[in-house]
Structures are given as structure tokens and as C-alpha cells.
C-alpha positions, 0 to 999 in steps of 0.5 A: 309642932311646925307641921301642926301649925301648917294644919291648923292654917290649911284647915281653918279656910277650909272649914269655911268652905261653901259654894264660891263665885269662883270663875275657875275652871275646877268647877267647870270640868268635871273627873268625866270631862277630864278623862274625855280630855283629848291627847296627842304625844301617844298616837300622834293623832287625838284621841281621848285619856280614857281611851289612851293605852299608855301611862300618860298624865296631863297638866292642864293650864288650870292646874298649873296656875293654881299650882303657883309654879313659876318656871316649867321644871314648877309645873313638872311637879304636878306630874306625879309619873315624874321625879322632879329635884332642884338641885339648886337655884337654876338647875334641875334633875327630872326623869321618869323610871329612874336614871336621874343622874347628873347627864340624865338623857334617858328623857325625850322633851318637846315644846310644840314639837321641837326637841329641846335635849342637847346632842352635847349629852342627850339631857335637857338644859332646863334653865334654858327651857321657859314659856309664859306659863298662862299660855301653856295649853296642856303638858302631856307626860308620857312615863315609858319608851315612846321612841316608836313614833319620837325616836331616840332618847324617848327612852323612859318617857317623853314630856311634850309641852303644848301651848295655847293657840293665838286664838284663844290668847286675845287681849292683854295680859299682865303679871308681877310679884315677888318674894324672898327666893323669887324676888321679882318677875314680871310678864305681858301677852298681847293678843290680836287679830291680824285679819279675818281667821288670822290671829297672833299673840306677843309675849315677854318675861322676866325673872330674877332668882336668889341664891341656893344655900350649903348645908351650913346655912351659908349662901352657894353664890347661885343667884339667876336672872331670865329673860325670854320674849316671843310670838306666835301667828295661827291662821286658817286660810280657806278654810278650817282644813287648813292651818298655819302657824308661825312661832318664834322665841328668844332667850338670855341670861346668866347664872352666877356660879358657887365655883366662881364666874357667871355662866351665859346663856341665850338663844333663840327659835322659829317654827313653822306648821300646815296642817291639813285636815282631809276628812275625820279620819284623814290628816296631814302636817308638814312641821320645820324648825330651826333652833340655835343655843349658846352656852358659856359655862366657867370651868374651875381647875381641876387641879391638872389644868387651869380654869377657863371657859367652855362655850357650845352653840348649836344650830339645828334645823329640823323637817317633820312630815307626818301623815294619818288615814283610816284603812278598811275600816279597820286599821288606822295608821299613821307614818312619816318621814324627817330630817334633821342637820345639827352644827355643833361648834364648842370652844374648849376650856383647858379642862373640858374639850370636845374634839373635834371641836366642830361636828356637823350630824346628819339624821333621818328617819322614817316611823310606821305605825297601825291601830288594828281594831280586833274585835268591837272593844279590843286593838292591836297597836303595832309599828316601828321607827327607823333611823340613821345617825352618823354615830351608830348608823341605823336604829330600829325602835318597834312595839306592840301594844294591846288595848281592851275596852272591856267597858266604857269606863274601864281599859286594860293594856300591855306594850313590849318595845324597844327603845335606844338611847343613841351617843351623845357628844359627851359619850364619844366626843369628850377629853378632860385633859391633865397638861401633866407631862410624860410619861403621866397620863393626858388625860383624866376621862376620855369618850369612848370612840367605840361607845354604841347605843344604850337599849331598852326592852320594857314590859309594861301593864296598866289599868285606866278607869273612870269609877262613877262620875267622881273617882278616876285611876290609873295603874301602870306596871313596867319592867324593863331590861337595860343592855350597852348601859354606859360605863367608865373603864380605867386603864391598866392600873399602875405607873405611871396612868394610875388606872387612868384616863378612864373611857366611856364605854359599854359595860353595864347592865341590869333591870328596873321595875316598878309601879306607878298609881294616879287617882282624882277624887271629885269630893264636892263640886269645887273640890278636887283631891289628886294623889300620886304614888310610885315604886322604883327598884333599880338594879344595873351591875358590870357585866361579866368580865367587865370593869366599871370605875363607877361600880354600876353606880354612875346612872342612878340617883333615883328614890325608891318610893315618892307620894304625893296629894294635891288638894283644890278647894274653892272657899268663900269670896271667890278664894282659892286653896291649894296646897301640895303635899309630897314625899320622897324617899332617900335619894341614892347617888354617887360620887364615882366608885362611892354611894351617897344619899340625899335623905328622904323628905316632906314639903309642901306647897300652898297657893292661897288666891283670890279672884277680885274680878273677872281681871283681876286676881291676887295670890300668895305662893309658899313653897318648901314651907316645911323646913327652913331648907333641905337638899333635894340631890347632890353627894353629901358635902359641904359644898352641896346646895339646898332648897330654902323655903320661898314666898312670893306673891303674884297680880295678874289682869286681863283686859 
């Protein structure tokens, strides 16, 4: 009776639908205009999503305002390549093809070109990662290896975040809303020029967000509180073939914690590019960064040894040169060079160590890549990386990739690559003591002195096809084979070590394979239906002769199948509708040698708005509005935290 309550609401507005006043941008591009959208993270050059052999989709800044997302892993969603679970009311799993585990670091994320995973375990801390999102130009995820141009951990994919330049942010712009999960955020933007072909923006923000719940029903204690402020300055001295930005970010906040305490958070970033361009054909751009993070995180007694805090500031400082021209009329090629240093320094608790406690990392690289046209509609895309870090010493990372334009409107590829997820902190570095005395073991889980890169060779096929000037899809087919996969190795069982410390090491192995389907479907001129559908089979095992504590469970906490539909309707009186269908499979994952299951589950997600003017406009954002609450990760027990259905409201104006 509930979900046909929510259709009666979904379908009344829309059987009032008729031709709107609307100023959105749905109606002012249409599927062919989306298609001829130009992308960058698969080439590091532009060049169209039609024409872009890879399985890549693109959230544009439209789609993310009507979608009513408030928080990047929100916008993620939208994503249908990706699996996307909120663990609780600050912490998030995303991945693509699989591996979504609690140290997911198969996943490579940028944010106007700076890499934002951590060294401390190759993942993401996506409640560190925030923007003001109207000034998010587009997302570009990539689901598949792309370590050939982006290096290491660029495993499964890579989600490169690209915002709006300075230009087209002039003026001010303002928001503020609330609800019951989201209780209140608030942002400003002001846009300016500085002098002639000169512009900057100023931008900041703050949210403030409830408690997750258990499964009883009772509050997890997880409430969380985000600031974040900015600016950006483009310039194009001379004249339009150069370009300089400047852009800087700062960040804090604390999350109280279900096992007590407030973890903090906070950092801050500043980036600088020039970028060249010689001719259409040619162009260069010389990026630097520098980006320090501080985290402290509470760590309760694990029952051998007393509560206390972890601590972890890294500084990195990063230089990027890259360099594209045509050769012969033939060969377009890209290559570059980069340097990166990272100082990472972490205060132990007495649970968690990492020793050294301080350890500084060189990584240089250099990529070569070349676009070979075969025949009029036929490439060949060929190139590698190479890198050297201090852990592994070099790394090579090349693939191919087939490109067939049999017509204008329809593409065929295939890639073979390799890709390599190189030791992180955690994987060499880690020691969990037990302050038991001798002769019981230190430890409970040591890193693995000797632990080596993961590898991945996937085999990838796709489809891309603009069907008339209504209907676009694309289908991509992977199978990738996994090597060196990490693994927990018990001691030699018996008195006193009773199997442990248990050591991270090299000892798993297997296969995934899967689909993943994309189709837009313009239906009228102001309405705009998206789906999404994706096969994951995974199957890692102990290699022979090998031990695994985790029995080759410890990498996966992935669904099998997910759906999802979107729909974007303009209605009467400058209103919009939206509303987000999803389903996921059951979620399996583990708890060591053990198998879990988060059940499988529908929700949706609505945004009614309504634009009052050119200024000015009003929504009304529901979430998870299917159930009271259910659990979207985390092994079954009384401790596991779940997603409550959340409401707010949002006014924005422009000036």
C-alpha cells in the first residue's frame, strides 16, 4: 500500500504535464547535444562521449541540481556504472566493478586533477571530499582500468570531478534549507572579475547532519557537522592560448562516533595550472599542488589494549606536465611526466600503529600514449605508464584499445590493459598491538613487509549508439583476471599465537566479469527517462598452497545486479519533477572467515521544484521515502547502522 501511495503522488503532477516556462537546462539539450558533450579523463584531450571508446558516463551540473543531492557521494548516485552505499550518516562505500570493501582502494578520484585517495590505505575519506555542488561543471566516471594515462590505483575506475571556471560563476549565489536528516546547510558564491580577462570566484559552506540509526530503531550517535570555503582565479593573459588558474580549499569538521568520541577532521589545498594551447591539434599544461589532511579518529579497546586516538597528517606536493600534438596526420599523441613527494606522519593509538610512525615517499612517473587512425572510421589506441615508488620500485601499466566508427552515430571498441594497485600504508605498514606479555603474541594484524602490487588484466567490450534523435545507449562487457590480491595469513596455529598475528600478504586470486547497460530516452521535449542496469559475478579463491584467514572473503562486498531509472519532468508553472528509482541486490560481505548479507532493497528519491523566477527558486527533496530506514552495508548485528528516510527543503537565488 505504501509503494502505491508514492505512485499516486508521482503520477498526479504528471498527468498535469504540459508545455513549461521552465528555464532548465533539460530542455535546452537534447540526447544528440548530450552525446557531442566533450570529455577529457579517457584521452586527456577533448573529445566527444560519442566518440569516447570507453565505458564512461557523465553527470553533468544539471542533473546534479535536479537530482537534490547534497554531498558529492549524493551526486554519485546518478552514476549508474558505480555502486554507491552509505554506511552511515558520514561514511560512504563507492566503487566500480566490484571490491567495495571496508579499505575499498581499487578506485582512483580527482578533483580538478588533484588525487584525493590516501596513501594511509589507497581509498578515499569521502566525508573529507565536498564542493559547493552548483559549481560543479560535470563528473566524468570512468568504470575500467585507466592506470595507462592516471597511474596506480586507477584500477576499476577512475571519478574525476571538474568544476565550473570563474567565468561562468559571476555574481552571487546563495542556498539554505533543512530537514529531519539534513537539518540545516547553508552556502554562498560570489563571482567577480579582477581585471580585463581575469575572473574569481569565492565560495562557502556548511552542513549539519543527524544521527544514522540501529536496526532496533535506536540512534547510532553519528551526527556530523561540515564546513568548507574556497576560491578559484582563471585568467587568460595575451590571449586565449594561454590559461592560468589558481584555486585553493579548506576544510573541518567532527563526526561523533557510535563507540564513543568525536572524530576531527580538516585540511586544506591550493592548486595551480597554465595551460598552452599551440594550435588545434597541439597543447600543452604544466599543473602543481600542494594538499595537507589532518584526521583524528578515536579507537575503542579491542579488548588487549586501551582506547585512545589515531592521528594522520599528510602533506603532498605533486607536479604534472603533460603534452598533446598530432603527428603525420596520422598519430595523436599524448605524453607526460610527474613527481610526486608525500610526508605522512601518524600518532598511534594504543590499538592501531603504523611504523614508522613517520615516512616520507618519492613517485615519479612518466606515460606515453598514441591514437593511430587505421583506416577513415577505424583507431588504434595504444600507450603505457611507468612509475617508480619507493615500496615496489617500477611499475608498468599498458593497454590497447580498438576503436570502430562503423557510423556516425554508432561505435564498437575493445582494450586489454593492465593495471596495478601498488602497497599502501595499511598493507605494509600496519601493527595492531595486544600489550599481552610473553610469550602470547604482540600482536593481533601486522603489514606484510613483503606485500607487492595487486594486478589486474581486464578484457573489455562496448557499444555506444545514438538511435535517432531521441534514444542513446551504451554497453560495455569486462572480464578481468585479478593476481597478488591481498590476503590475511595466520601464524603457525597453536600455544601460545593461536594462529595469530595475522599478516597481510599476497594470496589471493580470481576473476570477475559482468555487464553494465546505459540508455536515455527523450520522450517528450521536457521529459527525460534514464536507466541504468549492471551484472557483477565475482569469484577470488586462495591460491594453491595458500592460506587466507578471510577465506577469500575479506575484498568483496559487492551486489551481483543493481537497476536504476531516473525520470525528469518539466510540469506546469515552471515546476520540476524527479524522481529516482533504484534497486540493489543482496550485498554480500564478511566479518573475517564469516559471510554477511545486507538484504537487497527498492528506494526512491524525489525532488518536487519550482522555479519562482530567473532568481529564484524553491525544492522539496525526499529520500529513501520507501521505508522507514534499512541498511545499505555492514555485517549483520545489533550494531549495524541504517539509512532513515530524510526530507528537507532548499531556496536558492542568483543575483
Amino acid at each position: 500500500m505504501g509503494f502505491l501511495r508514492f505512485a499516486g503522488v508521482l503520477l498526479a503532477p504528471m498527468l498535469a504535464y504540459g508545455a513549461s516556462d521552465s528555464t532548465a537546462d533539460l530542455k535546452k539539450l537534447s540526447v544528440e547535444q548530450l552525446m557531442d558533450l566533450e570529455v577529457t579523463s579517457v584521452s586527456k584531450r577533448p573529445e566527444k562521449l560519442s566518440e569516447t571508446a570507453s565505458a564512461i558516463q557523465v553527470i553533468a551540473r544539471e542533473d546534479i541540481r535536479r537530482s537534490g543531492a547534497s554531498s558529492l557521494p549524493e551526486a554519485l548516485r546518478l552514476a549508474s556504472n558505480l555502486q554507491v552505499a552509505q554506511k552511515n550518516s558520514h561514511d560512504w562505500g563507492i566503487s566500480a566493478r566490484g571490491f567495495n570493501t571496508e579499505l575499498a582502494n581499487k578506485l582512483l578520484v580527482l578533483i580538478d586533477g588533484r588525487t584525493v585517495y590516501t596513501p594511509l590505505y589507497s581509498g578515499v575519506f569521502w566525508d573529507a571530499q565536498d564542493y559547493l555542488l552548483e559549481d560543479i561543471d560535470r563528473i566524468e566516471v570512468i568504470s575500467g582500468p585507466g592506470g595507462t594515462l592516471w597511474g596506480a590505483n586507477a584500477v576499476n575506475g577512475v571519478i574525476n570531478i571538474i568544476t565550473r571556471n570563474a567565468r561562468d560563476t559571476q555574481g552571487l549565489y546563495l542556498e539554505a534549507g533543512g530537514g529531519n536528516e539534513l537539518r540545516n546547510f547553508s552556502g554562498l558564491r560570489y563571482g567577480g572579475a579582477l581585471a580585463e580577462n581575469v575572473d574569481f570566484r569565492v565560495y562557502g559552506k556548511y552542513s549539519d547532519r543527524g544521527d544514522a540509526v540501529l536496526s532496533d530503531g535506536g540512534s547510532a550517535a553519528g551526527s556530523w557537522r561540515m564546513s568548507q570555503g574556497g576560491l578559484r582565479i582563471d585568467a587568460e593573459p595575451y590571449s586565449s592560448r594561454n590559461r592560468l588558474t589558481l584555486q585553493g580549499d579548506f576544510y573541518g569538521g567532527d563526526e561523533n562516533l557510535p563507540t564513543g568520541g568525536d572524530a576531527k577532521l580538516n585540511g586544506g589545498n591550493v592548486l595551480g595550472r597554465w595551460s598552452r594551447r599551440f594550435s588545434d591539434d597541439a597543447d600543452m599544461s604544466l599543473q602543481a599542488y600542494y594538499d595537507h589532511t589532518h584526521i583524528a579518529l578515536p579507537k575503542p579497546s579491542n579488548g588487549f589494549a586501551p582506547a585512545g586516538i589515531l592521528t594522520d597528517d599528510l602533506n603532498t606536493y605533486d607536479l604534472d606536465f603533460q603534452h598533446h600534438f598530432r603527428l603525420s596526420g596520422r598519430h595523436r599523441l599524448v605524453w607526460g611526466l610527474g613527481y610526486r613527494f608525500t610526508h605522512d606522519s601518524v600518532g598511534n593509538a594504543p590499538t592501531v600503529q603504523f611504523l614508522p610512525a613517520r615516512l616520507d615517499h618519492d613517485l615519479f612517473s612518466g606515460f606515453l600514449e598514441d591514437k593511430i587512425l587505421l583506416r577513415d572510421t577505424l583507431f588504434l589506441t595504444v600507450g603505457t605508464k611507468l612509475e617508480h615508488n619507493d615500496y615496489t620500485g617500477l611499475e608498468y601499466e599498458p593497454s590497447g584499445r580498438l576503436q570502430w566508427n562503423f557510423t556516425p552515430r554508432q561505435m564498437l571498441w575493445a582494450a586489454v590493459s593492465r593495471a596495478v594497485r601498488t602497497p599502501s600504508r595499511i598493507d605494509r605498514d600496519l601493527r595492531e598491538p595486544t600489550l599481552l606479555p610473553a610469550p602470547f603474541p604482540d600482536s593481533i594484524l601486522n603489514g606484510g613487509p613483503d606485500f607487492i602490487s595487486e594486478t589486474l588484466v581486464a578484457y573489455e567490450l562496448g557499444h555506444r549508439a545514438q538511435l535517432g534523435a531521441t534514444l542513446a545507449t551504451s554497453i560495455s562487457l569486462f572480464y578481468n583476471e585479478y593476481s597478488d590480491v591481498r590476503s590475511t595469513t595466520p601464524a603457525p596455529a597453536g600455544f601460545p599465537s593461536f594462529g595469530f598475528p595475522l599478516v597481510f600478504q599476497n594470496n589471493l586470486e580470481g576473476e570477475t566479469y559482468g555487464m553494465e547497460l546505459s540508455v536515455t530516452y527523450q520522450s517528450l521535449a521536457g521529459w527525460r527517462l534514464r536507466g541504468g542496469y549492471n551484472l557483477l559475478e565475482e569469484h577470488l579463491r586462495v591460491r594453491a598452497g595458500q592460506v587466507d584467514f578471510g577465506n577469500a572473503l575479506n575484498e568483496t562486498a559487492d551486489p551481483e545486479q543493481q537497476l536504476s531509472l531516473r525520470s525528469s519532468i518539466d510540469l506546469l508553472k515552471n515546476g520540476q519533477l524527479d524522481v529516482a528509482l533504484r534497486w540493489v541486490d543482496t550485498l554480500h560481505n564478511n566479518n573475517g572467515p564469516f559471510a554477511g548479507t545486507v538484504p537487497s532493497y527498492f528506494e526512491a528519491d524525489v525532488r518536487l521544484g519550482w522555479r519562482l523566477s530567473e532568481r529564484f527558486e524553491l525544492s522539496l527533496v525526499g529520500q529513501n521515502l520507501l521505508h522507514d530506514r534499512h541498511p545499505e552495508y555492514g555485517f549483520p548485528s545489533a550494531a549495524r547502522e541504517e539509512i532513515s528516510r530524510s526530507v528537507f527543503g532548499r531556496v536558492t537565488c542568483q543575483f
